[in-house]
Gaussian input, Z-matrix of N, CA and C with variables (Angstrom, degrees):
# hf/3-21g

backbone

0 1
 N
 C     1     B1
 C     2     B2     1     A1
 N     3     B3     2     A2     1     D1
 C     4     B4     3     A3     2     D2
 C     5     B5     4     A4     3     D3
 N     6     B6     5     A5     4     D4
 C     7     B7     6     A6     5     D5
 C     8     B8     7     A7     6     D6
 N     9     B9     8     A8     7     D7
 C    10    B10     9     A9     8     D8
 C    11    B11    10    A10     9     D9
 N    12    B12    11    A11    10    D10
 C    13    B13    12    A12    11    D11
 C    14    B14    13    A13    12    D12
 N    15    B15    14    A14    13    D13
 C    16    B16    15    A15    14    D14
 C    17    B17    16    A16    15    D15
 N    18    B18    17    A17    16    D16
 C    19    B19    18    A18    17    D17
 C    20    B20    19    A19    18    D18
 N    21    B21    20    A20    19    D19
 C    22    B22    21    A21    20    D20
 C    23    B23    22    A22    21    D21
 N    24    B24    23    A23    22    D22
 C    25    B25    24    A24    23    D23
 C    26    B26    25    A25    24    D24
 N    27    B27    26    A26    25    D25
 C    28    B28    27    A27    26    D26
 C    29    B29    28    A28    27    D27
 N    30    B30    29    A29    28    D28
 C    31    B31    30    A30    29    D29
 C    32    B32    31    A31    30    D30
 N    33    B33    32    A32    31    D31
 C    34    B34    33    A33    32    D32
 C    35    B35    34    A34    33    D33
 N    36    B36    35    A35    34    D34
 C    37    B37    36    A36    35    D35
 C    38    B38    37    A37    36    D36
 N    39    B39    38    A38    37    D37
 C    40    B40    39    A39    38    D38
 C    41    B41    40    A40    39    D39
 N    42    B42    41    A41    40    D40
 C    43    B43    42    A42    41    D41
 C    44    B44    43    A43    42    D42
 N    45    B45    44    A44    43    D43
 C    46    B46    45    A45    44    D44
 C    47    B47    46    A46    45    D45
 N    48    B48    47    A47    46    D46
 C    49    B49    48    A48    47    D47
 C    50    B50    49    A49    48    D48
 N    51    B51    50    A50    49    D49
 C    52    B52    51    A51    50    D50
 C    53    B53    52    A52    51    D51
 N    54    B54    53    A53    52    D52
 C    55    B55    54    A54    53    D53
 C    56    B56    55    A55    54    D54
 N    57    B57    56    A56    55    D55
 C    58    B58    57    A57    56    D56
 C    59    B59    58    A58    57    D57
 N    60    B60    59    A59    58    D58
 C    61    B61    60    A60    59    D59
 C    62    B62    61    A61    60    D60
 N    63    B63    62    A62    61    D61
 C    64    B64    63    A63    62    D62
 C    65    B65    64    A64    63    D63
 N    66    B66    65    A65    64    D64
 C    67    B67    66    A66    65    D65
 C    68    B68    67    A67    66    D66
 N    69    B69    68    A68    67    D67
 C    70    B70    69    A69    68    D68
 C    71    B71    70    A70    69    D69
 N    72    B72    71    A71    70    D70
 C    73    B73    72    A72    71    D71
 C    74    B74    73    A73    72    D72
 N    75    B75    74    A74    73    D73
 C    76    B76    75    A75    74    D74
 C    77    B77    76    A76    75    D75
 N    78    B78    77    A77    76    D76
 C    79    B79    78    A78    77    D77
 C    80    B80    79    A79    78    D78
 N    81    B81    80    A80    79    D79
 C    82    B82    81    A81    80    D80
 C    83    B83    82    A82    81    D81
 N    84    B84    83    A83    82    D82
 C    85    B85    84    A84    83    D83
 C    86    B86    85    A85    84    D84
 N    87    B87    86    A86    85    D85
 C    88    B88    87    A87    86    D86
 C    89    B89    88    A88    87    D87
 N    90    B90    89    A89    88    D88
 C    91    B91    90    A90    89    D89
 C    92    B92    91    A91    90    D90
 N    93    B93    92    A92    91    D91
 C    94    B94    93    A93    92    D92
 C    95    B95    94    A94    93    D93
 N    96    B96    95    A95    94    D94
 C    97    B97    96    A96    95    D95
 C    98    B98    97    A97    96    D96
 N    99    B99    98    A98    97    D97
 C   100   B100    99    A99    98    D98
 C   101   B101   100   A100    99    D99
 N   102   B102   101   A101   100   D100
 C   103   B103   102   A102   101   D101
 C   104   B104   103   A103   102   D102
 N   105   B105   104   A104   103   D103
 C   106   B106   105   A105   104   D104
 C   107   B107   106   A106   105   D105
 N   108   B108   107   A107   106   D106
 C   109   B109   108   A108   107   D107
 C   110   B110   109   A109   108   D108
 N   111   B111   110   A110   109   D109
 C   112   B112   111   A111   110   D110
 C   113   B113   112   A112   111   D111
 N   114   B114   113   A113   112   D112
 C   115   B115   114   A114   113   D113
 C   116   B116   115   A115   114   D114
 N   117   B117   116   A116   115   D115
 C   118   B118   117   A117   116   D116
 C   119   B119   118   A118   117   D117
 N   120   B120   119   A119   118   D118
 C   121   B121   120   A120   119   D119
 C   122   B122   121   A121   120   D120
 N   123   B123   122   A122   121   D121
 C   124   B124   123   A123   122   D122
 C   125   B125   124   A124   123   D123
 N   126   B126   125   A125   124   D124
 C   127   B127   126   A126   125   D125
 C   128   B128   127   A127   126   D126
 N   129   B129   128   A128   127   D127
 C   130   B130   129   A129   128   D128
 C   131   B131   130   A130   129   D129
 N   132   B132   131   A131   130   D130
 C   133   B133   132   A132   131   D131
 C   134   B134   133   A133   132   D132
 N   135   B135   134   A134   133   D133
 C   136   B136   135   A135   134   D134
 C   137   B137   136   A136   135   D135
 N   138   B138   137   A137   136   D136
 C   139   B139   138   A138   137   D137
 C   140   B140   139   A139   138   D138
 N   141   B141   140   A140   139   D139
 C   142   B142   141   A141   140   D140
 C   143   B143   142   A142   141   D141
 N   144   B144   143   A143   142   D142
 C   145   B145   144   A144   143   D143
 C   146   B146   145   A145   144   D144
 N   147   B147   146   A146   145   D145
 C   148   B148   147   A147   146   D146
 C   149   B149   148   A148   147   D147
 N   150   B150   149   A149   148   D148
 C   151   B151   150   A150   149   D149
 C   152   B152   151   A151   150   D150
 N   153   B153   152   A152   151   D151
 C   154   B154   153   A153   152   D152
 C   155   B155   154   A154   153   D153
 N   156   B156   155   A155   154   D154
 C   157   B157   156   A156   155   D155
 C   158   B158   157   A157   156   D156
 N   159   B159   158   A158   157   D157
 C   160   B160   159   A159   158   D158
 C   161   B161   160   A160   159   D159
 N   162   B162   161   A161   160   D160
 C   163   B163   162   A162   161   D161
 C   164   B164   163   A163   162   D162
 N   165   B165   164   A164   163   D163
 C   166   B166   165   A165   164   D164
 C   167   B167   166   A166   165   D165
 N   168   B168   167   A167   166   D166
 C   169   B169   168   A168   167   D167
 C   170   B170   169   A169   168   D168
 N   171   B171   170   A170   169   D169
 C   172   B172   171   A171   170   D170
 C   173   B173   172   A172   171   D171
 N   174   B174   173   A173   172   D172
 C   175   B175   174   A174   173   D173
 C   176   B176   175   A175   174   D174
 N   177   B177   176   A176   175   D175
 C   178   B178   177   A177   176   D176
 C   179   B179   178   A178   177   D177
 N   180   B180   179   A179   178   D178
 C   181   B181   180   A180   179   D179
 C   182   B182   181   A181   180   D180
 N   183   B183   182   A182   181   D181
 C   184   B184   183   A183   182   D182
 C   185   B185   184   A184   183   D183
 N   186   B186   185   A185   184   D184
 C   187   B187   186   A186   185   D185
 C   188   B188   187   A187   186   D186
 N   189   B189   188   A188   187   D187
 C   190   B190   189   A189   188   D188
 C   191   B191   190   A190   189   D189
 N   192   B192   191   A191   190   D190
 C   193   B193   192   A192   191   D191
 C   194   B194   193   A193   192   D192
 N   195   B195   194   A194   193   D193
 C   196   B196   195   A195   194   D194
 C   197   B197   196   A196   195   D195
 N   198   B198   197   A197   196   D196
 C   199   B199   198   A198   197   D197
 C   200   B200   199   A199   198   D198
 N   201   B201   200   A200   199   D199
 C   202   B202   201   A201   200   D200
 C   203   B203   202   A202   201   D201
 N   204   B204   203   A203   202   D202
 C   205   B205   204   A204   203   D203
 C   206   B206   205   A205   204   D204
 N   207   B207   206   A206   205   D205
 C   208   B208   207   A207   206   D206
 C   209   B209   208   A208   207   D207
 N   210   B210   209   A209   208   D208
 C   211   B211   210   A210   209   D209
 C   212   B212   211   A211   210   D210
 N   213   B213   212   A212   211   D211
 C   214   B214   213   A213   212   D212
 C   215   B215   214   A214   213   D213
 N   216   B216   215   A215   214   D214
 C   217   B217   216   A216   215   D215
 C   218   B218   217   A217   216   D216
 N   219   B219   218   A218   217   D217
 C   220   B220   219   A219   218   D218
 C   221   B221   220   A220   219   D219
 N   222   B222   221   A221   220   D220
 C   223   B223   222   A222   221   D221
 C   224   B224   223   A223   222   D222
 N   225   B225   224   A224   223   D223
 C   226   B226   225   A225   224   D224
 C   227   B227   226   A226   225   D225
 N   228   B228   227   A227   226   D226
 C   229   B229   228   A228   227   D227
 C   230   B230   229   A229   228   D228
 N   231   B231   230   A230   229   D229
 C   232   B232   231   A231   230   D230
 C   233   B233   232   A232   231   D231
 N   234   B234   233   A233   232   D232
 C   235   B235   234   A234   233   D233
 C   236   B236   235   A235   234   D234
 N   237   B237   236   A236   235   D235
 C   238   B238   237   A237   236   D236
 C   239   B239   238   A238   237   D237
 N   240   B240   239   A239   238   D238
 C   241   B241   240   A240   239   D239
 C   242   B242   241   A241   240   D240
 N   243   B243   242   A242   241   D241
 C   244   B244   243   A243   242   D242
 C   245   B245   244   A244   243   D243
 N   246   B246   245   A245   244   D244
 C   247   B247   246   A246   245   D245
 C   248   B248   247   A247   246   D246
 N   249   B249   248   A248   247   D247
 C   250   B250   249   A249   248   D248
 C   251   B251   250   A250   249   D249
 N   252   B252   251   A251   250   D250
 C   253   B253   252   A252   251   D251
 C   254   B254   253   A253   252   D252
 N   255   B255   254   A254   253   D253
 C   256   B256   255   A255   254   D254
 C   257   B257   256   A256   255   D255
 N   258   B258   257   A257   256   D256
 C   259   B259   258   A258   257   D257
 C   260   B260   259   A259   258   D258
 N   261   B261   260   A260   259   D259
 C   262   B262   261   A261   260   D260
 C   263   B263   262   A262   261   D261
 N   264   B264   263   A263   262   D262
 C   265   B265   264   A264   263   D263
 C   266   B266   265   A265   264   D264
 N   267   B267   266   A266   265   D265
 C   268   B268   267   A267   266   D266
 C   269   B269   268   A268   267   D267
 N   270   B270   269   A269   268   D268
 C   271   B271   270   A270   269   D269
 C   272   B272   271   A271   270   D270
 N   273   B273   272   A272   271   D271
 C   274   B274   273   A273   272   D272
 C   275   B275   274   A274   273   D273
 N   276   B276   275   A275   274   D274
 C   277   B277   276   A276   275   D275
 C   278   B278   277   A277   276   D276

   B1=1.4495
   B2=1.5253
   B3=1.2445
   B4=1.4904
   B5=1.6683
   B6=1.3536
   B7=1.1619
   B8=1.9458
   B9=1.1517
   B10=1.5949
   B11=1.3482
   B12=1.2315
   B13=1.7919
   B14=1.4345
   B15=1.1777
   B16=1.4209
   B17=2.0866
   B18=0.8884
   B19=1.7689
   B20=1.5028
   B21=1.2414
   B22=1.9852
   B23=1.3809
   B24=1.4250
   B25=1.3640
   B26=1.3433
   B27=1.7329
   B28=1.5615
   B29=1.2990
   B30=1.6636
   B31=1.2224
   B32=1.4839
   B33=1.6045
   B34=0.9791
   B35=1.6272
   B36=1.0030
   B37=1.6338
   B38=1.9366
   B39=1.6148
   B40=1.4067
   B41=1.1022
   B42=2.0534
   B43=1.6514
   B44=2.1080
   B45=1.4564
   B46=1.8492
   B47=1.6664
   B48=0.8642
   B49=1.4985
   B50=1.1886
   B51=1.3628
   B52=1.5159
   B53=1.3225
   B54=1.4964
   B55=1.9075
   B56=1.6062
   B57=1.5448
   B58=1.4912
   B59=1.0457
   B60=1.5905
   B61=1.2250
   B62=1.7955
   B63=1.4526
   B64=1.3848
   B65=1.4138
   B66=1.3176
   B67=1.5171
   B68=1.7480
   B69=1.8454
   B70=1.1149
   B71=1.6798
   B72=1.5802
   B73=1.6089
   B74=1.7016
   B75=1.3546
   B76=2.0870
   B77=1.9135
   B78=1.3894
   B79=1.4130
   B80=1.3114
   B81=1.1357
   B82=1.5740
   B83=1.7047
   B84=1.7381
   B85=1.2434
   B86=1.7225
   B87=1.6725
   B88=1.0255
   B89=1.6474
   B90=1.2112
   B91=1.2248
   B92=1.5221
   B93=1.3907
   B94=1.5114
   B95=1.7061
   B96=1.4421
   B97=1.7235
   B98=1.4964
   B99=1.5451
   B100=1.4946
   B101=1.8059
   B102=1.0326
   B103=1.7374
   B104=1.2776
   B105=1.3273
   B106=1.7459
   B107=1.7190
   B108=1.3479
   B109=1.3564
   B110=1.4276
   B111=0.8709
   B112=1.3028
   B113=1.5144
   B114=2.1367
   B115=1.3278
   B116=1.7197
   B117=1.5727
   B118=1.5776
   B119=2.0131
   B120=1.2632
   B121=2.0149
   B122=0.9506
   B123=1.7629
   B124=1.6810
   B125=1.9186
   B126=1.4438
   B127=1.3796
   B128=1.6308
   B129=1.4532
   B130=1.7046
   B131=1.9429
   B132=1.1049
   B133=2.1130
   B134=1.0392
   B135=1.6178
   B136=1.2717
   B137=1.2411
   B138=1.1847
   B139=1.3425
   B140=1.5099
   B141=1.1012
   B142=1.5833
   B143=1.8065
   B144=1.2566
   B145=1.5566
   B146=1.4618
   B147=1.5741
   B148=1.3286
   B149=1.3172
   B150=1.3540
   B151=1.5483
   B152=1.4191
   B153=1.6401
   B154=1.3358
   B155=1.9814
   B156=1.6887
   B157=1.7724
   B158=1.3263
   B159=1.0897
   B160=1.7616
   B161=1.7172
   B162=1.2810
   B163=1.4773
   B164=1.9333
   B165=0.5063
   B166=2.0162
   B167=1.6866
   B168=1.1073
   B169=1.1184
   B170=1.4087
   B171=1.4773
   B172=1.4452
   B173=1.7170
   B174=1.4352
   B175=1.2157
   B176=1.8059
   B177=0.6084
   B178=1.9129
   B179=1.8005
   B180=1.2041
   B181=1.7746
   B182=1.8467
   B183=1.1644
   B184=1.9275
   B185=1.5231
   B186=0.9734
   B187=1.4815
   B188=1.5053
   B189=1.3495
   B190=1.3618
   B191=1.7247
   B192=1.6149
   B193=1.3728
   B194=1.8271
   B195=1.2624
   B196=1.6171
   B197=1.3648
   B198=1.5075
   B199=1.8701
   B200=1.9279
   B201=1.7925
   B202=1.2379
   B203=1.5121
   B204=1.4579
   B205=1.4039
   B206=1.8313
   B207=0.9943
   B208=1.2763
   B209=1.9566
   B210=0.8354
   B211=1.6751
   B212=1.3424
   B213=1.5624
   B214=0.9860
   B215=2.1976
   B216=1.2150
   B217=1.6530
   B218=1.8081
   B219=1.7474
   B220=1.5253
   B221=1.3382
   B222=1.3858
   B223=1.4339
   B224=1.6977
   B225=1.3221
   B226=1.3531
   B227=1.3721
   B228=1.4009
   B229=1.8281
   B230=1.3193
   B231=1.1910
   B232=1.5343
   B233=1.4175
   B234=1.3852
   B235=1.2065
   B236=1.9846
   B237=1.2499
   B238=1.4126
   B239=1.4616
   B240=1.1585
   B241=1.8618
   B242=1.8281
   B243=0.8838
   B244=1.9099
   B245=1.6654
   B246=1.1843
   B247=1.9856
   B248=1.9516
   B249=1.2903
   B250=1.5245
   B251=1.5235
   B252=1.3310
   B253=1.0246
   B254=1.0849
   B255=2.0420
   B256=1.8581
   B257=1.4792
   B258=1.1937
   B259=1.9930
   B260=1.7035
   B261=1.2009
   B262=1.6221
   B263=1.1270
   B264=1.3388
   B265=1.2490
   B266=1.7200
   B267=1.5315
   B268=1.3437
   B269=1.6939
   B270=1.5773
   B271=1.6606
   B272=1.8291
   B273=1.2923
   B274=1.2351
   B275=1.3687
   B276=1.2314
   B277=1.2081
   B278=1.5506
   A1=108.15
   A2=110.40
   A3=125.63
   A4=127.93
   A5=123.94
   A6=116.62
   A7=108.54
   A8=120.53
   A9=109.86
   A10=112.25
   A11=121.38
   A12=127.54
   A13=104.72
   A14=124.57
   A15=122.98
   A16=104.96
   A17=101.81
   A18=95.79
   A19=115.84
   A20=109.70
   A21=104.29
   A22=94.08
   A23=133.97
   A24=150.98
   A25=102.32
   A26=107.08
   A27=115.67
   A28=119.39
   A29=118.98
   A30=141.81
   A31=112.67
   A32=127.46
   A33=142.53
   A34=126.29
   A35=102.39
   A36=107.95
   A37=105.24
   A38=98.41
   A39=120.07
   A40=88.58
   A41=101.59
   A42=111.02
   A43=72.92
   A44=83.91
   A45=104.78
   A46=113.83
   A47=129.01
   A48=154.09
   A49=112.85
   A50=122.82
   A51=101.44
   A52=124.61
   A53=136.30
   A54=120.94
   A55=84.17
   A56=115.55
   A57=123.81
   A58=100.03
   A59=147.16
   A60=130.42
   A61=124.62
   A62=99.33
   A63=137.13
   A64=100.75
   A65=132.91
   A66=159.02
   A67=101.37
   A68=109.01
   A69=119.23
   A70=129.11
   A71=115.19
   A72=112.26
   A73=101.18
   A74=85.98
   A75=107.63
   A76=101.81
   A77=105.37
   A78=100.14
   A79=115.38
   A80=152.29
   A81=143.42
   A82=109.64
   A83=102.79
   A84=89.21
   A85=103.46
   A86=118.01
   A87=112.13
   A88=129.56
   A89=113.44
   A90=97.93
   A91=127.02
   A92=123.75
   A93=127.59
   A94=118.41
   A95=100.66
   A96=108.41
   A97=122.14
   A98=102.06
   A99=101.67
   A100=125.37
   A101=79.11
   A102=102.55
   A103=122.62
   A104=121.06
   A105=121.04
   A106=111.24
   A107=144.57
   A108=112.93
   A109=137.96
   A110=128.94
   A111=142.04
   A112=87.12
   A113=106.67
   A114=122.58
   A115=111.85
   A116=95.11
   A117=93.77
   A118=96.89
   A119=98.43
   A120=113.32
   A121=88.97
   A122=96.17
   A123=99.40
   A124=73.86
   A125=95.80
   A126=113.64
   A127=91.89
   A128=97.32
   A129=107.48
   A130=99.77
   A131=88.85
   A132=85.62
   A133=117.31
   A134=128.18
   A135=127.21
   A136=119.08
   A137=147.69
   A138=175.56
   A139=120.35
   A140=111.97
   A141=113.26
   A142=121.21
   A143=115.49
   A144=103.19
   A145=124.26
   A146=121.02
   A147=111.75
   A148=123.03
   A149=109.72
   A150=131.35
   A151=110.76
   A152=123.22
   A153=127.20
   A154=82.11
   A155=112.95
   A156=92.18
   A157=108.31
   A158=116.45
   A159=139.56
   A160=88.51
   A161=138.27
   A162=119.81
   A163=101.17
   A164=110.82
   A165=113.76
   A166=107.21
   A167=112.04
   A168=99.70
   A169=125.13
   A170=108.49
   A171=107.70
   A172=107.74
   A173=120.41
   A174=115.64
   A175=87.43
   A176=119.72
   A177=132.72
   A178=81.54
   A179=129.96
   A180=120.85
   A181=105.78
   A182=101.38
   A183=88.87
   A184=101.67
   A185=150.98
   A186=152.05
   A187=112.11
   A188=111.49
   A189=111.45
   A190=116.91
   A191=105.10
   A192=118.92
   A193=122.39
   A194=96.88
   A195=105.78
   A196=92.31
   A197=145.70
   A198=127.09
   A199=78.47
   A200=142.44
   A201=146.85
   A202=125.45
   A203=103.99
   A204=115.50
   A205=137.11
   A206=149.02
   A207=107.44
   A208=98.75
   A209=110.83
   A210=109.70
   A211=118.98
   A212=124.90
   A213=129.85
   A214=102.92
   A215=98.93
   A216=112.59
   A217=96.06
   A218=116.77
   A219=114.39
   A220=110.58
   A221=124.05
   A222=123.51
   A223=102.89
   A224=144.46
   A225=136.74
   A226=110.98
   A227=94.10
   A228=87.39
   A229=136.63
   A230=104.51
   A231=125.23
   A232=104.13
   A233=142.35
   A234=163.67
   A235=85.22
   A236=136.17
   A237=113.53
   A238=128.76
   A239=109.42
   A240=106.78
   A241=78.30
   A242=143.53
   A243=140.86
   A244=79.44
   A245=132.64
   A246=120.89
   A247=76.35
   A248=137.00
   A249=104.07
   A250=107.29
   A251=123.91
   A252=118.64
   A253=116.70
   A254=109.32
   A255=93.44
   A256=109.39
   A257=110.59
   A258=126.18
   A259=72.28
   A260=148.05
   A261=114.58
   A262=105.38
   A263=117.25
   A264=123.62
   A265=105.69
   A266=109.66
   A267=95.81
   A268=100.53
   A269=100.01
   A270=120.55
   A271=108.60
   A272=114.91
   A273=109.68
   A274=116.89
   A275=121.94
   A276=123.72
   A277=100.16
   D1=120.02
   D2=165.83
   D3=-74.10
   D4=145.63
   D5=-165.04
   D6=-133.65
   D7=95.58
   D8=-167.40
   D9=-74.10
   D10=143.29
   D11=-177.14
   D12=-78.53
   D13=105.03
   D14=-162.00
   D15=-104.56
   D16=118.06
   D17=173.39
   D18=-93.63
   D19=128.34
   D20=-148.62
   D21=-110.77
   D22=-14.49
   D23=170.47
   D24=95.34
   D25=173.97
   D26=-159.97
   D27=36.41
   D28=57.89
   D29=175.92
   D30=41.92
   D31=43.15
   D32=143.53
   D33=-82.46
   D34=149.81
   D35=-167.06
   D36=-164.41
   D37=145.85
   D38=-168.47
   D39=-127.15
   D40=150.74
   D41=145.63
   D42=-108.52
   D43=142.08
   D44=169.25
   D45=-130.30
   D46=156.92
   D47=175.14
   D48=-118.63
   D49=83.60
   D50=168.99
   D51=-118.84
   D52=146.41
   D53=-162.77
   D54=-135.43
   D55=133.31
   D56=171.40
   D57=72.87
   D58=18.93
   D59=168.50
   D60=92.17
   D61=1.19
   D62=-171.61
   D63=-103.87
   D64=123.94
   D65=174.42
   D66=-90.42
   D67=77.36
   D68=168.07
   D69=-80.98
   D70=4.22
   D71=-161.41
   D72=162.07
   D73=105.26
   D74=-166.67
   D75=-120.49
   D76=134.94
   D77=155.34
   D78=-117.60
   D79=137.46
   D80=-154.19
   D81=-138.04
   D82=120.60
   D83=-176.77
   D84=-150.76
   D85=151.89
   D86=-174.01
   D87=-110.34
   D88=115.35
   D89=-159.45
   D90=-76.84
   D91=142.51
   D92=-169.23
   D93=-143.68
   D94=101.78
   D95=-140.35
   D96=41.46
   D97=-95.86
   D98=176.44
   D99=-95.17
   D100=-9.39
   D101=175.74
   D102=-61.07
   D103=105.82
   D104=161.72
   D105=-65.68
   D106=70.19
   D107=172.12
   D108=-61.65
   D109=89.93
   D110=-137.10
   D111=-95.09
   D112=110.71
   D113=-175.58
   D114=-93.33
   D115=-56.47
   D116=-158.45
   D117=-123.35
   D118=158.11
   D119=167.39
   D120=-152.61
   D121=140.82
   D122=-172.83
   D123=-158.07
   D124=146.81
   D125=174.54
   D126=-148.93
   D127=150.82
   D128=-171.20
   D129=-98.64
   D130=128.54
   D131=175.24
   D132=-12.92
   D133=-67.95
   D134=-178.04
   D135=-32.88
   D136=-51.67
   D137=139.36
   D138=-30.97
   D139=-19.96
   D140=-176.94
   D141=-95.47
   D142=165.02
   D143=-149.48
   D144=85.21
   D145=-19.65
   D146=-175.41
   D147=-126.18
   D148=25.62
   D149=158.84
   D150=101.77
   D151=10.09
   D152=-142.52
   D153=-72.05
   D154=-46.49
   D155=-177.65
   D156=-35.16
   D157=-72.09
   D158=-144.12
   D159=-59.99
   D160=-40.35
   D161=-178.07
   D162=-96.49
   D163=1.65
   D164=148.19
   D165=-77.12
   D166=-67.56
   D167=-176.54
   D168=-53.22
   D169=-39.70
   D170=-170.80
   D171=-73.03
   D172=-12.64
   D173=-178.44
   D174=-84.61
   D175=-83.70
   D176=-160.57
   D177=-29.09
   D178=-54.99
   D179=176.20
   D180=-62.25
   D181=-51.06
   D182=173.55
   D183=-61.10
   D184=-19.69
   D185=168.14
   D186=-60.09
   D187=-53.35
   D188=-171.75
   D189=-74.82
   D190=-39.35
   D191=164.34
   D192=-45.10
   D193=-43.31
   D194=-177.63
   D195=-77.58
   D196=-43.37
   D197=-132.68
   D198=-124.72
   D199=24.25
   D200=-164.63
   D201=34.46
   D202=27.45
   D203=-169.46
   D204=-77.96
   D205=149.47
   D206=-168.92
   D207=-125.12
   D208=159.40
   D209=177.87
   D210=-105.40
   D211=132.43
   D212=-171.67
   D213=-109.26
   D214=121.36
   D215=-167.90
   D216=-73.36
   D217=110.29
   D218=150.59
   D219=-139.67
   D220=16.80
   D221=171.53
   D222=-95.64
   D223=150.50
   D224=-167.85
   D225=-68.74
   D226=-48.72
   D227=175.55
   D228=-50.38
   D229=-48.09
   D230=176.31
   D231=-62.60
   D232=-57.20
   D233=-178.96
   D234=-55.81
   D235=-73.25
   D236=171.33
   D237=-63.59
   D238=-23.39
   D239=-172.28
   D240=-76.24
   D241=-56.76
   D242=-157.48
   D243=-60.00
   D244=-71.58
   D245=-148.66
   D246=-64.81
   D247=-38.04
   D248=-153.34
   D249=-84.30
   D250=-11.58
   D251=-167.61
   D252=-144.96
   D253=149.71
   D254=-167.54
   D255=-90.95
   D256=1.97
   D257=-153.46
   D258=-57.78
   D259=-27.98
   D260=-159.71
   D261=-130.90
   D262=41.68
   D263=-176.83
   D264=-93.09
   D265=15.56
   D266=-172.64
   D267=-120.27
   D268=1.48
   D269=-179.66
   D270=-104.26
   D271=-1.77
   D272=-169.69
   D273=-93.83
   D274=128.38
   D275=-160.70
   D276=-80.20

């Protein structure tokens, strides 16, 4: 599964998934200097159960790693995958 780097304007930015023109799996985050604030993850039913959050996230963290950025957790998911796991403890703002 592929994920396009979407620039949403006023320093907003997506990784998106979309098949048929249909917006199946979004990570949404706003940027603030170095800060990812990471708002919204959204995966469509079809899609869920098969890790599609957890590889959004890990791209939007391979994102921040490559451009030295760090992410700040206020969408729920993100805010639990950060307390469950330390893998992004080196992206957390």
């Amino acid at each position: 599964m592929e994920f396009q780097l979407t620039e949403l304007g006023n320093d907003s930015f997506a990784y998106v998934h979309e098949q048929d023109g249909k917006n199946l799996a979004e990570i949404t985050w706003v940027r603030k200097g170095d800060v990812m604030v990471m708002d919204h993850t959204f995966v469509d039913p079809s899609l869920r159960g098969q890790g599609v959050a957890k590889k959004l996230l890990d791209q939007a963290a391979d994102y921040a790693r490559d451009n030295g950025l760090k992410m700040q957790a206020l969408c729920s998911y993100v805010v639990s995958a950060f307390n469950q796991s330390s893998s992004y403890d080196d992206v957390k703002a």
